[in-house]
C-alpha positions as CSV (number, residue, x, y, z in Angstrom):
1,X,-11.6,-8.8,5.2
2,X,-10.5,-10.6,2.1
3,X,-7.4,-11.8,0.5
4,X,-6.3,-11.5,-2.7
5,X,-3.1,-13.5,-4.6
6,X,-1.1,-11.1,-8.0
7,X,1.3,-12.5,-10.2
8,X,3.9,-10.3,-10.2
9,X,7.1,-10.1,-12.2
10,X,10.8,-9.2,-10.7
11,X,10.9,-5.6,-11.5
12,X,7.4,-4.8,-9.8
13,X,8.5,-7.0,-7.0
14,X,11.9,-4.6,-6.6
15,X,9.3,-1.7,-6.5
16,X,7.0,-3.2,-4.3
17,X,9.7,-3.7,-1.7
18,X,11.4,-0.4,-2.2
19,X,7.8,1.4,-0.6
20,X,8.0,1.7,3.1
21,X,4.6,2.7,4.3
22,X,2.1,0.2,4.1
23,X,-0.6,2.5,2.9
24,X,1.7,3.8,-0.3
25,X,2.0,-0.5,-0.7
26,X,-1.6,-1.0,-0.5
27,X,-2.5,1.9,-2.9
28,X,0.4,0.0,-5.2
29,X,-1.2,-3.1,-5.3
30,X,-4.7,-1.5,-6.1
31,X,-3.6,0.3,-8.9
32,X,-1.8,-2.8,-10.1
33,X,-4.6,-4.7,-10.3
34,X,-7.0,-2.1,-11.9
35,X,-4.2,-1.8,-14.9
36,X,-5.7,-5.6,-15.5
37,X,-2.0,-6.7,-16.2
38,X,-1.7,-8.9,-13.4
39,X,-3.4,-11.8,-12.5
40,X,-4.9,-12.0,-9.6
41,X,-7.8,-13.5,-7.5
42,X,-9.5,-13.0,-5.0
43,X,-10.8,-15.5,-2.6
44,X,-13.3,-13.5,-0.1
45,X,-13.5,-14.3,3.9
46,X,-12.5,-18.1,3.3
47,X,-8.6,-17.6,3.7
48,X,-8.5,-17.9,7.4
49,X,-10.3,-21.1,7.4
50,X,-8.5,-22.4,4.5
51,X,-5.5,-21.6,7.0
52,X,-6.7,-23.5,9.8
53,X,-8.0,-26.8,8.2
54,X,-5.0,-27.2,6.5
55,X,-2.4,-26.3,9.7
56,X,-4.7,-26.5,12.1
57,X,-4.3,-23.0,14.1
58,X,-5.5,-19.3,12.3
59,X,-3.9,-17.5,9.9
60,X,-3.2,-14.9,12.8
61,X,-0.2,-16.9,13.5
62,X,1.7,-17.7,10.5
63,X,3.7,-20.7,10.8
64,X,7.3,-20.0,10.0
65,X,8.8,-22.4,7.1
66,X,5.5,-24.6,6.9
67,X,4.4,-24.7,3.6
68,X,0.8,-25.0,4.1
69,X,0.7,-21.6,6.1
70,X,2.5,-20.2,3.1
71,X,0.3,-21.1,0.8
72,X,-2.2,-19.1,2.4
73,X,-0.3,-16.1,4.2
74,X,2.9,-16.1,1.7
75,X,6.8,-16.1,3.0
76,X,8.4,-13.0,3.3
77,X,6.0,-10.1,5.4
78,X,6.2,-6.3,4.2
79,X,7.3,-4.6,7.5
80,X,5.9,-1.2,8.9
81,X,5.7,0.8,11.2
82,X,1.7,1.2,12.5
83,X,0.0,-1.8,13.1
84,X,-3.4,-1.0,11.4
85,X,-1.2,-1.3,8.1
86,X,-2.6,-4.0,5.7
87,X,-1.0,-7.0,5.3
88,X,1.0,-7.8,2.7
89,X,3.2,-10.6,1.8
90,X,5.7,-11.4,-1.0
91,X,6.6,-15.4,-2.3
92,X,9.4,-15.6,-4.4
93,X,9.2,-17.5,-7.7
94,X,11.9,-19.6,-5.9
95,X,10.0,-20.9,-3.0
96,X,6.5,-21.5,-4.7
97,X,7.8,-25.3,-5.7
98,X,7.8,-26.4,-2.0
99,X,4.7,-25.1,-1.8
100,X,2.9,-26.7,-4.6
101,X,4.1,-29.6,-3.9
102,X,3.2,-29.2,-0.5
103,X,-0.6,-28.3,-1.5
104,X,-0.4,-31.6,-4.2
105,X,0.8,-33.9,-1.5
106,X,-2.4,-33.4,0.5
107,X,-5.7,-35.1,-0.4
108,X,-7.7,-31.2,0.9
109,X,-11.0,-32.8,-0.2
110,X,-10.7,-35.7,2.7
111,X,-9.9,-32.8,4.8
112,X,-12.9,-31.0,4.0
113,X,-15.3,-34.5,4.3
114,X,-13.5,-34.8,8.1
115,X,-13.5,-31.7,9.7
116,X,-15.6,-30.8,12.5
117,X,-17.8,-28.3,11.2
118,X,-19.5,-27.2,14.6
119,X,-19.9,-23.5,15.4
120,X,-17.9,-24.5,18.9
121,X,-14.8,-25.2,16.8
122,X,-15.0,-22.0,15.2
123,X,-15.4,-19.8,18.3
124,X,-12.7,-21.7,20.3
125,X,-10.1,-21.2,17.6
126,X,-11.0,-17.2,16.9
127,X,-11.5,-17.9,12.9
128,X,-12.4,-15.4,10.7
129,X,-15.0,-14.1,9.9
130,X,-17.3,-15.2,13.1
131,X,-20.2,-17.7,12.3
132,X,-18.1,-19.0,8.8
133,X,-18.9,-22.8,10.2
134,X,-22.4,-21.6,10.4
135,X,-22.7,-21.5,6.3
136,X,-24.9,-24.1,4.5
137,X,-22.0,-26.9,4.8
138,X,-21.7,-28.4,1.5
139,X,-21.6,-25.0,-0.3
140,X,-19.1,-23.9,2.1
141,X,-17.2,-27.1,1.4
142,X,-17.7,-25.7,-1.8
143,X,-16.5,-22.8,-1.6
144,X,-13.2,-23.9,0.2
145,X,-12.5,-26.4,-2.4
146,X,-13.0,-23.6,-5.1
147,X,-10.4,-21.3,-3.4
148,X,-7.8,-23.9,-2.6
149,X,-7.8,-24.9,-6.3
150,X,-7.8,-20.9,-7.0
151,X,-4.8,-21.1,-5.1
152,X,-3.0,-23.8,-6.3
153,X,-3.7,-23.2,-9.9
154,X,-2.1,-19.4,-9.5
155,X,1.0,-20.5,-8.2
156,X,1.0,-23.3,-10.9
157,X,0.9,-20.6,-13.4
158,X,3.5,-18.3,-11.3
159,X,6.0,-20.6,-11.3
160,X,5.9,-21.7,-14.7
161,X,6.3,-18.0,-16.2
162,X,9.0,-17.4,-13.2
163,X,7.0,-14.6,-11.5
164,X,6.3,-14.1,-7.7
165,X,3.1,-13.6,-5.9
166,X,2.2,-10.7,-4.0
167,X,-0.6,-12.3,-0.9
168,X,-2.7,-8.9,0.7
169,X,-5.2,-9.1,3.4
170,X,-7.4,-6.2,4.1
C-alpha cells in the first residue's frame, strides 16, 4: 500500500465526487495522473507512520477535526458501498491553511530524534507495513523527513493556486 497526494482544481473535484463506485474513482484518479496535469506525489509505505508519530495512534483511525491526521489521511472521505474500495479522500482548498499551519507549528525533526524506534512499538500499535521500525534508522528518519516536507510543500503549493487535494491509499 502507498499513498499518493493530486492537486486538483474545482471542476475535477465536482467530477470526482459526482462518481459513486470506488473503483470508477480509483480508475479516475489513475488516469488523472497519467495525463501528467496534476501534481502529485507519492510517498510509498511511510504514510502510516508519518500518521502515528505525529498523532500518536494509526492512520486506521482517522482523527476527526485534528489537523495532523489530516494532513496525512485528508478531511472529507469518498463513501461506498464494499469495503475493499480504496480509499480516497478530498481536502478542500479552504481547510488546507489550518493544516499547514498545523504541520509549521511542529518542530517533526525533534519528533523524529525522540521517538522510540523499537520493533515492539511497532507491533503493539498495528503500523503499516509490519517491520517499517526495523529499517536502517537514520535513512528511515530520512525518509520520513523527505515525505513530511513532500507533504507540506504540496499543500503549500495547493493553497496558493486555490486548488484542493485529492489523498488515495491503495
Amino acid at each position: 500500500m502507498k499513498a499518493d497526494y493530486m492537486i486538483i482544481g474545482q471542476e475535477v473535484l465536482n467530477t470526482l465526487f459526482k462518481l459513486k463506485d470506488g473503483q470508477a474513482l480509483f480508475n479516475e484518479l489513475i488516469e488523472l495522473e497519467e495525463t501528467g496535469k496534476y501534481e502529485h506525489i507519492g510517498i510509498g509505505k511511510t504514510w502510516d507512520a508519518l500518521h502515528f508519530l505525529l498523532t500518536g495512534i494509526t492512520a486506521g483511525e482517522p482523527i476527526y477535526d485534528n489537523k495532523l491526521s489530516e494532513a496525512i489521511v485528508g478531511v472529507h472521505n469518498f463513501h461506498f458501498f464494499k469495503a475493499d474500495d480504496p480509499f480516497i479522500t478530498g481536502t478542500e482548498n479552504s481547510e488546507l491553511g489550518e493544516i499547514i499551519d498545523a504541520m509549521e507549528a511542529i518542530d517533526f525533526k525533534e519528533i523524529l530524534n525522540s521517538f522510540d524506534y523499537e520493533e515492539k512499538t511497532q507491533a503493539k500499535n498495528d503500523i503499516y507495513p509490519k517491520g517499517i521500525w526495523g529499517n536502517p534508522r537514520e535513512a528511515l528518519k530520512e525518509e520520513l523527513n523527505k515525505d513530511f516536507e513532500n507533504i507540506l510543500k504540496l499543500y503549500k503549493k495547493a493553497k496558493e493556486k486555490g486548488h484542493h487535494i485529492i489523498v488515495s491509499i491503495f
